[in-house]
C-alpha distance (Angstrom), angle and dihedral (degrees) to the residues before:
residue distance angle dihedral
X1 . . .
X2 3.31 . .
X3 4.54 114.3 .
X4 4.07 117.3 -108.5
X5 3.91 105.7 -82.1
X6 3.82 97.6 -98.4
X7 3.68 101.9 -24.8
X8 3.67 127.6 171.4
X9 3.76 95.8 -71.9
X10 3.62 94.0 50.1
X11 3.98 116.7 172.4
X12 3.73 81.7 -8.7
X13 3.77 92.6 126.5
X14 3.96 103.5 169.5
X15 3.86 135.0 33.6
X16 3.47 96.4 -108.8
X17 4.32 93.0 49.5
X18 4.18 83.7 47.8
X19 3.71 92.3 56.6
X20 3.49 105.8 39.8
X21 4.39 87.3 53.5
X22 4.30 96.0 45.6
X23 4.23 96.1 37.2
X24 3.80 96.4 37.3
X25 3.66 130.2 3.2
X26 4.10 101.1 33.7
X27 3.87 87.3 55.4
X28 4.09 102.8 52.0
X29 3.91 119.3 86.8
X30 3.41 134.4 -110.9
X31 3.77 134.3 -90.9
X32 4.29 105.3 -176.2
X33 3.97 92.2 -179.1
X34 3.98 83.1 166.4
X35 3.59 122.1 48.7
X36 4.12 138.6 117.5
X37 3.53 97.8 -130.8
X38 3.94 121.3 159.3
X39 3.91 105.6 -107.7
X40 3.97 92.3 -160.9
X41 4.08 90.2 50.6
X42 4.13 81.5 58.9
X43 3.62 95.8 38.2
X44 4.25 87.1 56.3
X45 3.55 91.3 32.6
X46 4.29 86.3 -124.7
X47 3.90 119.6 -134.5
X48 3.97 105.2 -145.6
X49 4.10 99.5 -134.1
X50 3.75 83.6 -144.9
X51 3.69 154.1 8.9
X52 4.02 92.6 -105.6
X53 3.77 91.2 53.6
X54 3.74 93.3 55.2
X55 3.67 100.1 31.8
X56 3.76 107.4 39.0
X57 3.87 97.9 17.4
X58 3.83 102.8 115.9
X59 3.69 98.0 -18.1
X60 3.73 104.6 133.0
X61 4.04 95.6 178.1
X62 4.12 77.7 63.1
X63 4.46 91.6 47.1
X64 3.90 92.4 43.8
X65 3.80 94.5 51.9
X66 4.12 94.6 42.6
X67 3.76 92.2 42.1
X68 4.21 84.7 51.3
X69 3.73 87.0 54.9
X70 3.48 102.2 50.2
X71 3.62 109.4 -87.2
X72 4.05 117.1 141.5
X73 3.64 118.0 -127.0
X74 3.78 96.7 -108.2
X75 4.17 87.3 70.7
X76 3.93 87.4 53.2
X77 4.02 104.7 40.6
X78 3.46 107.6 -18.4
X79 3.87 127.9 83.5
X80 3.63 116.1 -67.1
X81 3.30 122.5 130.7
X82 4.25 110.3 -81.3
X83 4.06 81.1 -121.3
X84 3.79 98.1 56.4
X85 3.84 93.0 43.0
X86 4.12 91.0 58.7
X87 3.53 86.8 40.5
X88 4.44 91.6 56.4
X89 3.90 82.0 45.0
X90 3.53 103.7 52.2
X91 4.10 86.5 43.0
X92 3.32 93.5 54.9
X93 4.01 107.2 42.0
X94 3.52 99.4 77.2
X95 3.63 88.3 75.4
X96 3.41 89.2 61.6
X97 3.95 96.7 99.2
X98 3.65 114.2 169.9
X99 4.25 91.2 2.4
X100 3.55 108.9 132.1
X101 3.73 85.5 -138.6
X102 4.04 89.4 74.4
X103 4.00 82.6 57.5
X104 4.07 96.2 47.6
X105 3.68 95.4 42.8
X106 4.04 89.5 45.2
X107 3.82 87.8 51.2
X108 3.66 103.5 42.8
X109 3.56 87.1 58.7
X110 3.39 104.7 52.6
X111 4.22 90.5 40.9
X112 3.89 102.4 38.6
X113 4.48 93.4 31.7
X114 3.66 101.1 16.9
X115 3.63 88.4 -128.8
X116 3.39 119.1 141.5
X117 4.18 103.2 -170.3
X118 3.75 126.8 139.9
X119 3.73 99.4 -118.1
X120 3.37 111.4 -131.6
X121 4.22 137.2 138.9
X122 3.80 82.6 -85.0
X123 3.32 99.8 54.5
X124 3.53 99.8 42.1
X125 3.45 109.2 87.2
X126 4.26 87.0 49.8
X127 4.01 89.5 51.9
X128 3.68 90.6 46.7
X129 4.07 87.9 59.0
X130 3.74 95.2 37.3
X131 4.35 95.3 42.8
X132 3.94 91.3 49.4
X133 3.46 95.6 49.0
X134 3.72 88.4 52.3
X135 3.70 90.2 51.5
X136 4.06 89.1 60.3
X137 3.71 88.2 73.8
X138 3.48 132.6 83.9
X139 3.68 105.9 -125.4
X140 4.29 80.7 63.1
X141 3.59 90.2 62.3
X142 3.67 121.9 109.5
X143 4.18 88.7 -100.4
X144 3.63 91.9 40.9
X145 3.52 94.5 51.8
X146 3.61 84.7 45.9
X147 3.67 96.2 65.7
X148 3.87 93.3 25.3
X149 4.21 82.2 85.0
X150 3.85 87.8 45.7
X151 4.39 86.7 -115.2
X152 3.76 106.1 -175.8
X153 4.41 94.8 -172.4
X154 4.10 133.0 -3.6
X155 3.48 123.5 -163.9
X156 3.99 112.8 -140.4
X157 3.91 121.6 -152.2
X158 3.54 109.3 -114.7
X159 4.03 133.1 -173.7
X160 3.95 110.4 -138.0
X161 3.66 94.2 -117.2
X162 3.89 96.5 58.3
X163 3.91 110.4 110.3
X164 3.96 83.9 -139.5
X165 4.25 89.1 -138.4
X166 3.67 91.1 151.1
X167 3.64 91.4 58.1
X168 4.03 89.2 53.7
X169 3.64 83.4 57.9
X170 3.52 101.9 47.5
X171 3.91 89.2 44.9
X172 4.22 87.2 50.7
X173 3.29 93.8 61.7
X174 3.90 117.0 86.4
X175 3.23 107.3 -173.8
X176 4.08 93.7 62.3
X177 3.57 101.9 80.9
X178 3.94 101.5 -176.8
X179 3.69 103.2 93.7
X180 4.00 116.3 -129.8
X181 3.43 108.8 -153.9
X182 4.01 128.0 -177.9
X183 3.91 122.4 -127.5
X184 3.88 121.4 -156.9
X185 3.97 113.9 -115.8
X186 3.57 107.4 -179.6
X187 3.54 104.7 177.6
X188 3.41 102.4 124.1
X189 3.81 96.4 54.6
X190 4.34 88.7 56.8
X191 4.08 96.7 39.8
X192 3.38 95.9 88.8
X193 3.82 96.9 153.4
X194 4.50 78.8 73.0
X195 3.08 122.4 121.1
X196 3.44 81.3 -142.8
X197 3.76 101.5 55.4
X198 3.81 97.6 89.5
X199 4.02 91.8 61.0
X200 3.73 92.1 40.7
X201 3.59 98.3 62.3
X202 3.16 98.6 61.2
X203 3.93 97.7 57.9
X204 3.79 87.5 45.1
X205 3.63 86.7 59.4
X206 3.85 93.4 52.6
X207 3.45 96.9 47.0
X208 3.43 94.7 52.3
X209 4.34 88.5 39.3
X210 3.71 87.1 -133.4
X211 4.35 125.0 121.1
X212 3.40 107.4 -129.7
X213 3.71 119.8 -155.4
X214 3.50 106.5 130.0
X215 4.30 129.9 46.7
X216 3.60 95.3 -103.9
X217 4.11 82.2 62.1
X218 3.26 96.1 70.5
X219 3.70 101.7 40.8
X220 4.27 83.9 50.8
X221 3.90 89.6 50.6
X222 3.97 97.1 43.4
X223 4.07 88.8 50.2
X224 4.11 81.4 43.5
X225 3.61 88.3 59.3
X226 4.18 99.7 41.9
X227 3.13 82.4 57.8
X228 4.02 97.4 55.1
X229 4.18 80.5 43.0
X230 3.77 84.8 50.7
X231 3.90 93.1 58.5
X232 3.56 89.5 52.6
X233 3.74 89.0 55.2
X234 4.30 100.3 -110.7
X235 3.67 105.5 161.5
X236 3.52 100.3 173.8
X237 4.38 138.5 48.9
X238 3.09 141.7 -157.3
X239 3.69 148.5 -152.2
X240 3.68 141.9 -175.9
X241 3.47 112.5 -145.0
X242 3.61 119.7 161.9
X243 3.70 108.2 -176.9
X244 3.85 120.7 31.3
X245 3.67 123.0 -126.9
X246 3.68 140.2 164.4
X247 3.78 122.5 -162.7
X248 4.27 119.0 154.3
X249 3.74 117.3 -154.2
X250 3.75 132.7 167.0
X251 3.86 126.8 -115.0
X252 3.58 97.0 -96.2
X253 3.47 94.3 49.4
X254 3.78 86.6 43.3
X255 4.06 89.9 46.4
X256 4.21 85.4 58.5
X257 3.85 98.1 46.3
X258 4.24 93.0 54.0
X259 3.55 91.1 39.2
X260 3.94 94.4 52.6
X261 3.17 91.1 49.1
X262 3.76 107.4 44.5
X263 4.24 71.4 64.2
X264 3.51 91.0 61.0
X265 3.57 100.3 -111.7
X266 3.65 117.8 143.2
X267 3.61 115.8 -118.7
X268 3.91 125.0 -145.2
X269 4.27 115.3 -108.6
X270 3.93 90.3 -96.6
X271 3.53 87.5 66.4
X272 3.64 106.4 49.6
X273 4.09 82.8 38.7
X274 3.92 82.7 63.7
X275 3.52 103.9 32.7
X276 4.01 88.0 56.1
X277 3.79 89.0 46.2
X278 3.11 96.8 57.9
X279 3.58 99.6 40.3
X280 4.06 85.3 57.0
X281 3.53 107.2 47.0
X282 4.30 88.6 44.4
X283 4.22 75.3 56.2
X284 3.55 98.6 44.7
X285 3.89 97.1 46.5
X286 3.99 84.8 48.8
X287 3.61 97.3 55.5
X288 3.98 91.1 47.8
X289 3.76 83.7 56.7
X290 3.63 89.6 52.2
X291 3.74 99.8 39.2
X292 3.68 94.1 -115.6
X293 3.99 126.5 156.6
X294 3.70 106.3 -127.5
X295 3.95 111.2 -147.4
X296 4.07 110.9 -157.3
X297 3.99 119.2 -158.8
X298 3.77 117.1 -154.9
X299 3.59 138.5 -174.2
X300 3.70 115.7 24.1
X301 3.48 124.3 140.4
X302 4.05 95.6 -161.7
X303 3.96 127.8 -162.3
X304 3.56 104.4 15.2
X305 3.70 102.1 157.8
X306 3.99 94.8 67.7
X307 4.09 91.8 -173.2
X308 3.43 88.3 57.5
X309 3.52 102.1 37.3
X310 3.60 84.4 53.4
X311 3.82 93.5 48.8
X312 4.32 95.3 37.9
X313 3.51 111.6 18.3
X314 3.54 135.9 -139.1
X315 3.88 127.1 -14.9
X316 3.79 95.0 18.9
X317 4.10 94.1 127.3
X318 3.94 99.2 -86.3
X319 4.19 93.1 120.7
X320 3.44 134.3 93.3
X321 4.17 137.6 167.9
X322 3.77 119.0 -62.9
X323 3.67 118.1 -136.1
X324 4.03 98.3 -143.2
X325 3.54 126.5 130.1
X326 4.17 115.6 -98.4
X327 3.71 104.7 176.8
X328 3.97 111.0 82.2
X329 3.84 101.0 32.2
X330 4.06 86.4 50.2
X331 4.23 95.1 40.5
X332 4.09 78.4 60.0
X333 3.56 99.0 47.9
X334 3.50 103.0 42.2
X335 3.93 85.5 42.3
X336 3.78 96.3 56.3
X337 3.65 85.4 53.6
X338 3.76 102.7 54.7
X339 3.94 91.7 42.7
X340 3.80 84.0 77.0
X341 3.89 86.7 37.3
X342 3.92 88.4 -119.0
X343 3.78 100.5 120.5
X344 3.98 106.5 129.4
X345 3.61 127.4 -145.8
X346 3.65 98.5 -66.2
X347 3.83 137.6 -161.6
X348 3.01 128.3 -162.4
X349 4.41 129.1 -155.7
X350 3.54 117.3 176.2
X351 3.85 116.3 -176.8
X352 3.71 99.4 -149.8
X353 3.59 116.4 74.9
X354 3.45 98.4 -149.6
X355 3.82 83.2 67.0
X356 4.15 90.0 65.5
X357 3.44 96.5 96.2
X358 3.87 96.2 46.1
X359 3.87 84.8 51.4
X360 3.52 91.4 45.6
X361 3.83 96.9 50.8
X362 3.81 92.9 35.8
X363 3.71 97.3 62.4
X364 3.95 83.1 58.1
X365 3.50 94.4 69.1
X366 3.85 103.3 58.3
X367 3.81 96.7 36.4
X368 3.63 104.1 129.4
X369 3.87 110.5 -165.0
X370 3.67 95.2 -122.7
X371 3.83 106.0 70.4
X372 4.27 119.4 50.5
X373 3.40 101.9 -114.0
X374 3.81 94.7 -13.7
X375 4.09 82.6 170.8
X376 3.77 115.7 46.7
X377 3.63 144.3 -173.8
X378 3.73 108.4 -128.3
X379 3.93 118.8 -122.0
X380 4.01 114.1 -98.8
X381 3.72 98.3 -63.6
X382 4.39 135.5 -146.0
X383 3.91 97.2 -35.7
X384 3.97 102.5 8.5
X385 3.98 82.7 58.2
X386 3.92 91.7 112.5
X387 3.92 140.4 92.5
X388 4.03 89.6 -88.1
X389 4.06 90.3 44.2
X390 3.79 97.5 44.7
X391 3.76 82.1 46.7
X392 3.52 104.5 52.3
X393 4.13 91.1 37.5
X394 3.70 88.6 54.6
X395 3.58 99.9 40.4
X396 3.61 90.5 54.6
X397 3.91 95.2 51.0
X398 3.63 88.6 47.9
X399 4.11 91.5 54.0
X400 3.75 96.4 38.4
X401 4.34 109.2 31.6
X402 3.89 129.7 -11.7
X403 3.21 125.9 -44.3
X404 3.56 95.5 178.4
X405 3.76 88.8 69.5
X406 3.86 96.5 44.9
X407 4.38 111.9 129.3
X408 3.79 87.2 -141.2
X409 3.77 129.4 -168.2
X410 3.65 134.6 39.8
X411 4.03 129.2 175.6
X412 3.90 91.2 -143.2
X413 4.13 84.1 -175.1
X414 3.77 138.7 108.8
X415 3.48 92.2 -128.2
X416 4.01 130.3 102.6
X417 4.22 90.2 -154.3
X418 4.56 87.2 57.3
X419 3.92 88.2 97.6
X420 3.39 86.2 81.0
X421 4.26 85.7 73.1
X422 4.17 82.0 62.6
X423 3.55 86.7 66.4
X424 3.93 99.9 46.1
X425 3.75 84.7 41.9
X426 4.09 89.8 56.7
X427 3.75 100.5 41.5
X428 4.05 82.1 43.3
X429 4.10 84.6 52.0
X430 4.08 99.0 45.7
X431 3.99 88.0 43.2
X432 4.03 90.1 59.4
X433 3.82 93.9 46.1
X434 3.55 98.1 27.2
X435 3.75 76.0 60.8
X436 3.39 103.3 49.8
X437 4.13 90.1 55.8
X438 3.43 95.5 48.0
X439 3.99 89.4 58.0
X440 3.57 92.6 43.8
X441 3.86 96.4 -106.7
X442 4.12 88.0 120.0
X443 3.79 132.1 28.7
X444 3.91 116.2 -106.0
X445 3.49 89.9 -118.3
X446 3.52 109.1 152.4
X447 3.73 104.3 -171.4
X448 3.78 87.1 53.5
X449 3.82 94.0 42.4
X450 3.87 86.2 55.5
X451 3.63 95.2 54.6
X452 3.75 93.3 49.9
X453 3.31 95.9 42.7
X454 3.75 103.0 50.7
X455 4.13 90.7 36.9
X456 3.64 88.3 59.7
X457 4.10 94.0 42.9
X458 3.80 92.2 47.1
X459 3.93 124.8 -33.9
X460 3.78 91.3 74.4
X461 3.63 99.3 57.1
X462 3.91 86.6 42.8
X463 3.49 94.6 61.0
X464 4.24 95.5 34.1
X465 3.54 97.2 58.2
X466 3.93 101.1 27.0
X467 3.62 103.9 -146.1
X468 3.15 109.4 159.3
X469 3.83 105.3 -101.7
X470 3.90 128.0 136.3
């Protein structure tokens, strides 16, 4: 006989998995020190005027998926009515066999709506009626959802030239006790190969109230604005960068690169290789002055569609994993930095599997015996963010480093219903080590089996990134 479609004990296979999820992971809060949550929607605690606005707003797992099963682009961001675009998604899911999706969607329901309806075409039209009158109360609004999933801190992603006012006003207001703290993404000020670069230098230098016309400019105007980040109490960065590289270059040479292309010139790969190495390691070293955890993301090959990059813009679904080599180019630059013993907590995401075992050894070199975990493997990131991913990243940190001392989960989204992924991350985590003790691999020890289990859920992230939450 087939098991209850995602019941209670779901992928909770043995006794030992099923007990370690409902006595000790499923209870702890949440820490989402990654995410790409709106600030303003906290700051006016945002009522979502219906289910397609919060659900399929943005959410380009949701627009890859529908646009693979048919669905013209006018049902994902084009015009149709908000009614008619739920209605094409909830059509269409059920052929999503095996997609995590099918889990997430399932999941939010039942934690955000307490609904616990097979979505289909058929039942669209009655979840439309019985979601949007959900969304009319205040629990469903962008706070209450908030502390619906019992979050304790998120970390927002933050350029260095934003003046971070709707993080004053979140912080102002008393009786919101989930703290909302920025976290410094300064990718715009290292791409230099952009065609955006030449515009955004400018801004960072206003920001910051600095000129900058030489290197050492830039690297006084980012620490400039840490420090504004600092004030609003960010404790962690982050950085996108999808294909590693490693190029050292002195401040002359430096000087000529930003000034030739503040002209508009175009500059040959060496150059942006240094000019982003540079930029990187002046970053890293700052954020080991400041005690900040530096988070690394690897392997994306963005944008690949150019018409409809062109006709959408970014983060629309048109990426995928890059197959490039990460291992030298990042030995060198996390090397340089711990010669001068100011490597920062790190962690590192890499978006091609194949890279978990580079990750996994990697972090062993730079561990430094003082800090838990000082150097960690990121959870299963953007497309590995599903049962086999989480699997595979976790098994590989178990075999190759500590697992026990791993910050786990992230929502990495722009939506307030992701906390449902903590829970399919959790009951993914107890499965594998519930697993593991009931073939003998790990002692039923309880007590011990509680500690590891909650640290991993919540107490290591606590203590990792120091934020100030009970």
């Amino acid at each position: 006989m087939a098991k209850p479609f995602m019941d209670e004990d779901f992928l909770l296979e043995t006794p030992t998995a099923r007990t370690l999820y409902h006595e000790y992971a499923a209870p702890q809060p949440i820490l989402d020190y990654h995410c790409h949550l709106p600030p303003a929607e906290i700051a006016q605690n945002k009522q979502f005027k219906n289910i397609t606005e919060i659900w399929l707003g943005g959410d380009h797992y949701k627009w890859r998926f529908m646009r693979s099963s048919g669905v013209t682009e006018d049902f994902l961001t084009g015009d149709q009515p908000d009614q008619e675009k739920f209605r094409r998604f909830c059509q269409v899911l059920p052929m999503g066999v095996g997609n995590p999706l099918y889990h997430w969607c399932h999941l939010e329901l039942r934690r955000s709506f307490g609904i616990d309806t097979v979505i289909s075409g058929e039942t669209a039209d009655a979840l439309w009626e019985a979601c949007n009158a959900k969304l009319k109360q205040p629990e469903m609004f962008a706070r209450g959802l908030m502390q619906g999933a019992n979050v304790r801190a998120v970390c927002t992603t933050d350029d260095p030239i934003d003046d971070l006012a709707n993080h004053e006003l979140i912080a102002a207001d008393t009786t919101f006790k989930i703290k909302v703290l920025p976290a410094f993404r300064p990718d715009r000020s290292f791409n230099i190969d952009r065609a955006e670069f030449v515009d955004y230098i400018p801004k960072l230098a206003a920001a910051a109230d600095i000129q900058i016309l030489r290197f050492d400019d830039v690297r006084k105007a980012l620490s400039a604005r840490m420090d504004f980040f600092a004030q609003h109490g960010c404790r962690v960065s982050d950085h996108g960068v999808d294909v590693t590289f490693f190029a050292e270059a002195s401040d002359a040479e430096l000087d000529a690169i930003l000034s030739r292309r503040l002209s508009g010139e175009t500059l040959s790969a060496k150059e942006e290789d240094q000019y982003k190495t540079a930029v990187l390691l002046h970053l890293g070293r700052e954020y080991a002055k400041r005690d900040w955890a530096m988070q690394l993301h690897l392997g994306a090959l963005r944008n690949n569609n150019s018409r409809m990059f062109q006709r959408l813009g970014p983060d629309t679904g048109w990426d995928s994993i890059t197959d490039s080599l990460v291992a030298n180019n990042l030995s060198r630059y996390l090397d340089t930095l711990d010669r001068d013993d100011l490597l920062p907590r790190t962690i590192l995401y890499c978006l091609d599997p194949a890279q978990n075992e580079v990750l996994g050894t990697m972090i062993g070199n730079f561990q430094n015996g003082q800090v838990i975990g000082k150097m960690q493997f990121g959870s299963g990131w953007w497309f590995n963010d599903q049962k086999d991913g989480m699997i595979r990243q976790m098994t590989a940190l178990a075999n190759l480093g500590n697992l026990g001392a791993f910050v786990g989960m992230l929502t990495d989204s722009r939506s307030f219903l992701s906390y449902a992924r903590h829970d399919y991350f959790r009951r993914i985590l107890c499965n594998l080590i519930g697993g593991w003790v009931e073939n003998g691999e790990y002692p039923q020890d309880w007590a011990q089996l509680k500690q590891v289990v909650e640290a991993i859920c919540y107490g290591n992230a606590r203590r990792y990134f120091d934020l100030g939450t009970e």
